[in-house]
N, C-alpha and C positions, 0 to 999 in steps of 0.2 A: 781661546783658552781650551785644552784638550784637557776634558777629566780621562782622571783611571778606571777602566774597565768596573771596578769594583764598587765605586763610588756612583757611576752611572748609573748601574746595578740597581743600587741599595736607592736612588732617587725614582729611578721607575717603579722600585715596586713600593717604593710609601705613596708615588702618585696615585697607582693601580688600586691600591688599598683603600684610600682614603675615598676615590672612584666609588670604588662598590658600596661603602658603607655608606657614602653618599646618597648611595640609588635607593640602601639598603631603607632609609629613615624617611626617605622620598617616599617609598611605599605603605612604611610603618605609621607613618602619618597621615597618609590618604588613607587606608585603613581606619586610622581613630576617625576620622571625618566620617565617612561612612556609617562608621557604627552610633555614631551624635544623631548623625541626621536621621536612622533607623531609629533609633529611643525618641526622639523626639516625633515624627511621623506616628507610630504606635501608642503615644501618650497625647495626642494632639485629639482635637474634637473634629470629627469629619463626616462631609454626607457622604453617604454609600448609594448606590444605586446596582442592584444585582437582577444577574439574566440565569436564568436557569437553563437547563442546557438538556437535550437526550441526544445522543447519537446513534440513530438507525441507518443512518445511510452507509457507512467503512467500515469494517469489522475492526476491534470488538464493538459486541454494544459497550454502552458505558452512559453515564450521568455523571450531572456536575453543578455548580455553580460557577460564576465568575461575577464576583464581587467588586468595584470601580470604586475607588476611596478619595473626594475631592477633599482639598482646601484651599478657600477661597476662590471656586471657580475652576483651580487646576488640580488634574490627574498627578495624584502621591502615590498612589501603591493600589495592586492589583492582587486579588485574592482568587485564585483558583482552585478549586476543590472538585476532584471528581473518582469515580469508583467502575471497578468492573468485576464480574466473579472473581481473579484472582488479585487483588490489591484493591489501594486505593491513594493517590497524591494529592499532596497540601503544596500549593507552591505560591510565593510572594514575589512580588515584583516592585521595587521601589526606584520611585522617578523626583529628578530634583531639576527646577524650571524645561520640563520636557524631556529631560533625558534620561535614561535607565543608568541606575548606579550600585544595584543590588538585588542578586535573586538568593533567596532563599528555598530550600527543596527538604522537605521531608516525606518522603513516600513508604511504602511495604507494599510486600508482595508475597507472592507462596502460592502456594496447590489450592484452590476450591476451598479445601475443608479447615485450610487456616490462611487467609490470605494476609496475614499479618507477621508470618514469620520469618521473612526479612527486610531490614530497615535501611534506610539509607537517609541521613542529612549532607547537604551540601549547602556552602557558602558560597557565592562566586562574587567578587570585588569586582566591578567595572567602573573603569577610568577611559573617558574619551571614545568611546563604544567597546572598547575591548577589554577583557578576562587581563588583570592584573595576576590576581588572588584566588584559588581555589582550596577550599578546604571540606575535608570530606570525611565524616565517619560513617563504618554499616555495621549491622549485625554477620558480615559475613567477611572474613579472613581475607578472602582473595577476590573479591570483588573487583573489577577493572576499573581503576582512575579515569575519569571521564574524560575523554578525546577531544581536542580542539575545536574539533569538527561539531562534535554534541553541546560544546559550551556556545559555541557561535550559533547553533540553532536555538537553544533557549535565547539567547541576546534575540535573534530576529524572531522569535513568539514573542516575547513582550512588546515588541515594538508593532507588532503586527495586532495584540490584542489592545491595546492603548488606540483603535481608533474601534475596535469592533460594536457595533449597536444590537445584533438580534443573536439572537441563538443558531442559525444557520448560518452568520459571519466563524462563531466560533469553532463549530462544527468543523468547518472547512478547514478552518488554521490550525486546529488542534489533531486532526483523524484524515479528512480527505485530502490536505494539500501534496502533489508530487514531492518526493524528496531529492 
């Protein structure tokens, strides 16, 4: 049986459609998961264990924490907080049976004499080790969308701080490792 041109048409692109909206709810929905398991990790009772951190060895200097947040035994989210004269970043790292599935960033930056005046939050959705989802506000207009390239190194620092024990592991992985 030969369809008409038109009709053929009109069946691919409701298949096309349905496709994407497919993909679309696929995402919307990991998404919601994501965000459950983020309210629930953050509302949950957990031991902490933190390593404080200085870096003198790569410039800049800089200080920090990296806070380790278990339940029951297993690594849920990672707290790292650190400062230099010009800025200072908050960033979260959330893991579900071992795997990273959420980074949170809220940083500022600026001149010395106000190093808080510009902001930047970023959400990154990870499914399967990779950036589904990116969302990002700043205090600044034209601020550059963060490059694949930069979302893939935040994935491999979490995963790389998710085994670190001493303050000179973190050093490394946060300031001295080649890039």
């Amino acid at each position: 049986m030969k369809l008409p041109g038109n009709l053929l048409f009109l069946i691919l692109s409701l298949f096309v459609s349905y496709m994407v909206h497919a993909q679309g709810t696929d995402a919307d929905r990991s998404v919601q998961q994501i965000r459950k398991e983020y309210q629930r990790i953050n509302k949950a009772k957990l031991k902490a264990k933190t390593i404080n951190w200085i870096n003198e060895e790569c410039p800049p200097y800089s200080e920090g924490k990296v806070t380790f947040y278990y339940e029951n035994n297993r690594l849920v989210k990672i707290f790292y907080w650190g400062s230099e004269d010009h800025g200072e970043w908050k960033e979260e790292y959330y893991f579900k049976d071992g795997s990273l599935f959420f980074i949170y960033q809220n940083n500022a930056w600026g001149g010395a004499g106000d190093p808080g005046y510009y902001t930047l939050q970023r959400r990154i959705y990870i499914k399967d080790g990779k950036a589904f989802k990116i969302l990002e506000s700043s205090s600044v207009k034209d601020l550059a969308k963060a490059a694949a390239k930069e979302i893939e190194r935040y994935i491999t620092i979490a995963n790389l701080l998710k085994a670190a024990t001493t303050e000179e592991q973190i050093v490394e992985i946060m300031f001295c490792a080649e890039e």
